[in-house]
C-alpha positions as CSV (number, residue, x, y, z in Angstrom):
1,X,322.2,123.0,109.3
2,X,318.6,121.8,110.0
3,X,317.7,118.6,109.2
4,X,314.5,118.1,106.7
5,X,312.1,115.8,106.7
6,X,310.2,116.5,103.7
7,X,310.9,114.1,101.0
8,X,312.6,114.9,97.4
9,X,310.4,115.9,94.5
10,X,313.0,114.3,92.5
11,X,311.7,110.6,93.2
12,X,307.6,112.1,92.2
13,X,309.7,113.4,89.0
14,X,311.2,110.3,88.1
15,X,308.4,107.9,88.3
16,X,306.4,110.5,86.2
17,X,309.3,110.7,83.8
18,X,309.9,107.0,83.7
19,X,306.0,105.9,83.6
20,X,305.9,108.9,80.5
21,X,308.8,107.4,78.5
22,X,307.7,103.8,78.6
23,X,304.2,104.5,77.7
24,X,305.3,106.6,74.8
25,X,308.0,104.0,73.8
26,X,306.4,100.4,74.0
27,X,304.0,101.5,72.3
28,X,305.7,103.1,69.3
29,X,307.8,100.2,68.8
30,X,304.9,98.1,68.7
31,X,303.1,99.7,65.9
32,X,306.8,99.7,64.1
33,X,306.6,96.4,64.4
34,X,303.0,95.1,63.4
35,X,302.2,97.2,61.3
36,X,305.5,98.5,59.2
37,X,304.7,102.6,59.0
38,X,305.8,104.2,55.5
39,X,306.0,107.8,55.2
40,X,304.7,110.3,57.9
41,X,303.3,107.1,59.9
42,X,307.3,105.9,60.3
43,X,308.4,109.5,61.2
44,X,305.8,109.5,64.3
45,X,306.5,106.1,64.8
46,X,310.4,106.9,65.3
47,X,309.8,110.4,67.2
48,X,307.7,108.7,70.0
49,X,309.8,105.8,70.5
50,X,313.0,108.3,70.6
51,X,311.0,110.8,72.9
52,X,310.0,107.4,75.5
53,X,313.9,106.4,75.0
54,X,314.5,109.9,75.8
55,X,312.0,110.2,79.1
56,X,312.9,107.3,80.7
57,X,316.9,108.1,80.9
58,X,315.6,111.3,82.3
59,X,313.6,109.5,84.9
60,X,316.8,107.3,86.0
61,X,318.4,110.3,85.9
62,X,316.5,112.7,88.1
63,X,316.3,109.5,90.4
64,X,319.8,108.9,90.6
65,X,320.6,112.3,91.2
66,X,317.8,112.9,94.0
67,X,319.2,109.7,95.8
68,X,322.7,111.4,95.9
69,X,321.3,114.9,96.8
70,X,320.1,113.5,99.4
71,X,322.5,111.9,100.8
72,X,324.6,115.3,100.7
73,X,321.9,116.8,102.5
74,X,322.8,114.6,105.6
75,X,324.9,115.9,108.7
76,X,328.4,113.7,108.8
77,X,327.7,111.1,110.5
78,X,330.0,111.4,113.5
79,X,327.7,114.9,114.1
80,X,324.5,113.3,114.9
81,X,325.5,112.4,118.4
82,X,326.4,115.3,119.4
83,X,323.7,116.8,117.9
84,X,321.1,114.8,119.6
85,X,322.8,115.3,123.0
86,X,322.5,118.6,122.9
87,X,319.4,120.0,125.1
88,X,317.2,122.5,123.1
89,X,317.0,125.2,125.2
90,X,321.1,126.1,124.7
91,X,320.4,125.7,120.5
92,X,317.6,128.6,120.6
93,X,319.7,130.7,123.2
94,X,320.4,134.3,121.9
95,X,324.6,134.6,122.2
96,X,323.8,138.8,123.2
97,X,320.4,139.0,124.6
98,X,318.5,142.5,124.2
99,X,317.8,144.3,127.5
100,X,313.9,144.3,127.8
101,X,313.1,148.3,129.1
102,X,311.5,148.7,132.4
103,X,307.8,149.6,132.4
104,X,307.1,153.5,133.2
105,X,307.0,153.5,137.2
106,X,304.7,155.9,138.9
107,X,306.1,159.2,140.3
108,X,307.6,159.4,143.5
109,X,305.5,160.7,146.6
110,X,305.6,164.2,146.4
111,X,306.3,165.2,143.1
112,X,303.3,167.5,141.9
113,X,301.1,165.7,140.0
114,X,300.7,166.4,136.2
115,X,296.9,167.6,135.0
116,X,295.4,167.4,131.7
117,X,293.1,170.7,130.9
118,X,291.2,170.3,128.0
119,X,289.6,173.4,126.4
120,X,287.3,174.0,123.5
């Protein structure tokens, strides 16, 4: 198993999905709370701060469930030493290594020579 070292998109998702719910949520409960929304006003007033509620358990989530992906991505660690004692030549080594074919040799001394006539 090869080891990565390209980070998670999961923490990128998370902040986005946390930075998304919170803007969407203080907000809404602020205007809830200054200015007392009746009809249509209280219905958007209650879908955006459900909707931020809603984004930001997302975003601990997806973060939560990056930081144990990741982890599981990891060798054991009793592995790594032997891993890293290895030399790199004997990882890359082919276990039945394909014969390379000679290159043509020239015909032995004596043997008539072939000609090419071209007509036309």
């Amino acid at each position: 198993m090869a080891i990565t070292t390209k980070h998670s998109a999961a923490q990128s998702a998370s902040i986005t999905y946390i930075t998304i719910g919170v803007l969407m949520a203080i907000p809404a409960g602020v205007w809830y709370s200054m200015f007392s929304p009746e009809g249509v006003g209280k219905f958007f007033c209650a879908t955006f701060f459900l909707l931020g509620i809603a984004f930001l358990i997302m975003g601990l989530s997806v973060g939560y469930i990056g930081r144990v992906a990741r982890q599981a991505e990891l060798p054991p660690p009793g592995t790594t030493g032997t891993v890293a004692q290895q030399q790199p030549v004997t990882a890359n080594r082919v276990a039945n290594p394909v014969p390379v074919p000679a290159p043509p040799s020239a015909p032995p001394a004596g043997a008539p020579a072939s000609t090419v006539v071209q007509t036309g």
